[in-house]
N, C-alpha and C positions, 0 to 999 in steps of 0.2 A: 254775713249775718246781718250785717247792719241794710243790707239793699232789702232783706225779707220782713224786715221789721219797719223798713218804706214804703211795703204791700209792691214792691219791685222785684220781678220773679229773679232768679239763684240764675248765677253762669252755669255753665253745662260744666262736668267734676271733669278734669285733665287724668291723663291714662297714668294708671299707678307708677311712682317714682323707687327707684331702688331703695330701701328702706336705713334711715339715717340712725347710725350708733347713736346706746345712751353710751357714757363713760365706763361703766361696769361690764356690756357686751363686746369691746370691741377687744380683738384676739380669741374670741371662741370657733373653735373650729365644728360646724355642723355635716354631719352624713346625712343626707337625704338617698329613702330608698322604695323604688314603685319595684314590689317585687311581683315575678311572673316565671312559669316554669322553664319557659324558652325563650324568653329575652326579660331581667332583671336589670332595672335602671340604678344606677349609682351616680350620686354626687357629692362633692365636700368643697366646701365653700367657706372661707376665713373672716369673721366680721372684722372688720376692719375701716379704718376715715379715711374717706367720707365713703365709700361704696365699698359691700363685701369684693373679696378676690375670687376665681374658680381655683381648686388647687387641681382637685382632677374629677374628670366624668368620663362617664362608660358605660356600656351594656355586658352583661353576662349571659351569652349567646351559648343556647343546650340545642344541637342538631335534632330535627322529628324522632330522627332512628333512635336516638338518647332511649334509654329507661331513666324510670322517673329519678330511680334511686340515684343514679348519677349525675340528672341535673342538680338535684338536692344537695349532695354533695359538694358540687363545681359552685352553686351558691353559695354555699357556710366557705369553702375554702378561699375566692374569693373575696369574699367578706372582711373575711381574717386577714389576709394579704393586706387590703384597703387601711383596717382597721391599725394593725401595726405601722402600716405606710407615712399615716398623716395621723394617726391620734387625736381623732374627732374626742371632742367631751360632751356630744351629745346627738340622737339622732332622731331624723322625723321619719315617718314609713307613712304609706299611705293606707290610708281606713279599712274598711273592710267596703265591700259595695253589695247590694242586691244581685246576684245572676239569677237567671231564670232558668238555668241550666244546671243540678243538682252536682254534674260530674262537674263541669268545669270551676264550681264555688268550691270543690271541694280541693281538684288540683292549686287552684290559687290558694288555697289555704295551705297546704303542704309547704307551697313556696315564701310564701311567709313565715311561715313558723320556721324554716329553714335559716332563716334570714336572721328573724329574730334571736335566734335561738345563738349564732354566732356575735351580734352584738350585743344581748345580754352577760354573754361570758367575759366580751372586755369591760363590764360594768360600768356600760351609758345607759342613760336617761335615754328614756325611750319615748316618744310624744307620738301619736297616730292624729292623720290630719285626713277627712272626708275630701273626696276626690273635688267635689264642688268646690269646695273651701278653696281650696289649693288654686284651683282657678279662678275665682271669685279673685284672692291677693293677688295675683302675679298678672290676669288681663283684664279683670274688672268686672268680668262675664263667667256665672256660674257654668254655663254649659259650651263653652268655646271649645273650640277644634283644638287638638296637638299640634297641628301646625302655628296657632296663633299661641298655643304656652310655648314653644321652642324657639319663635320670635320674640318673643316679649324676655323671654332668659337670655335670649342672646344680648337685648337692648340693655338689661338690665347688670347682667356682669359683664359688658363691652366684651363680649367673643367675637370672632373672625366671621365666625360662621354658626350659622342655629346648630346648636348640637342635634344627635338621632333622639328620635320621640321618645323613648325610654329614660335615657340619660334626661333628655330636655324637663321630663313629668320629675326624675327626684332630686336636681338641680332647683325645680321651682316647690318641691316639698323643704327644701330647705331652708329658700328664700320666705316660704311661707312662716318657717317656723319662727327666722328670724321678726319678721312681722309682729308675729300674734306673742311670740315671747315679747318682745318690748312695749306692748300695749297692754298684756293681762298678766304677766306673770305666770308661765302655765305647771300644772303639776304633772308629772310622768303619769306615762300607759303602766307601765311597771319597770322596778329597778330591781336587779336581782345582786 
C-alpha cells in the first residue's frame, strides 16, 4: 500500500494461500459437492490450525448403461453414507451454470436436486458457489483448467497426489466456502 501511495507500482499478488482460521471456524467440518449424473464430486474438509485437513474425497461414478433413475438414487444414497460418515455442519454445491444444450441443463439439474435433496434432510446449511468463483479462490484465475484446480487442492490440503477432477472441483468448493465464509459471513441457499 504504502509503495502505491510512493506512485511505486504494486508487487505482482503471490498464488492464493490455504485460507487461515478465525477462532470461531476452526473444527467445522464442510461437504463440498460438484454434482453430475455420471461422475458426482465429493469432499469434506475439517477447518482446522493452521490449514484445513481432507477427511475424504471421491467421485460418485453412474455407468452410461445406468438409467437416470438410478444414478439419482446412487447420488442421495451416497450422500447419505458421507453425510452420516463425517457429519459435515455445512455444505457448498456448486452454482447453477449456463448450458447451451437444453437436455443436458436439465440432466444436471436432476443431479443436483438429487443431491441437494439428500443434504437438506440432514439439515445443513446449504451455500451455492459460481463455478468461476470457485476458481477465482482456489487458483486466482476465473477460467483455469481442472487440472490447475486439482493442483492447487492438492498444494493447498498437502495431498500425495492431485485428487480426480471431480473430487478435486468439490474439494475446492469447500475450500472456497471456507474463504468467503470468513471474509463475509454468508447466508444459506436454503435450510430446510
Amino acid at each position: 500500500m504504502q509503495a502505491r501511495l510512493n506512485g511505486r507500482p504494486a508487487r505482482a499478488i503471490a498464488l492464493p494461500a490455504a485460507p487461515r482460521l478465525a477462532p470461531r471456524a476452526a473444527g467445522q467440518i464442510i461437504l463440498g459437492v460438484d454434482p453430475s449424473l455420471r461422475g458426482t464430486g465429493y469432499g469434506v474438509i475439517k477447518l482446522a490450525k493452521p490449514f484445513p485437513e481432507t477427511l475424504a474425497h471421491g467421485t460418485i461414478s453412474c455407468p452410461a448403461t445406468w438409467p437416470h433413475s438410478r444414478c439419482l438414487a446412487r447420488i442421495s444414497q451416497t450422500l447419505r453414507e458421507v453425510l452420516r460418515e463425517y457429519q459435515p455442519t455445512v455444505c457448498a454445491i456448486e452454482g447453477l451454470f449456463f448450458a447451451q444444450n437444453l437436455k443436458t441443463a436439465i440432466i444436471m439439474g436432476e443431479a443436483r436436486g438429487a443431491a441437494m435433496a439428500a443434504i437438506a434432510e440432514a439439515g445443513l446449511d446449504i451455500y451455492e458457489i459460481a463455478p468461476r468463483k470457485v476458481k477465482l479462490a482456489i487458483v486466482g484465475y476465473g477460467a483455469a483448467q481442472k487440472l490447475a484446480v486439482a493442483k492447487m487442492v492438492q498444494r493447498l490440503l498437502n495431498l500425495a497426489k492431485p485428487p480426480a477432477p471431480d473430487a478435486a472441483d468439490a474439494l475446492a468448493l469447500a475450500l472456497a466456502h471456507a474463504q468467503e465464509n470468513l471474509r463475509n459471513g454468508l447466508t444459506p441457499l436454503k435450510r430446510v
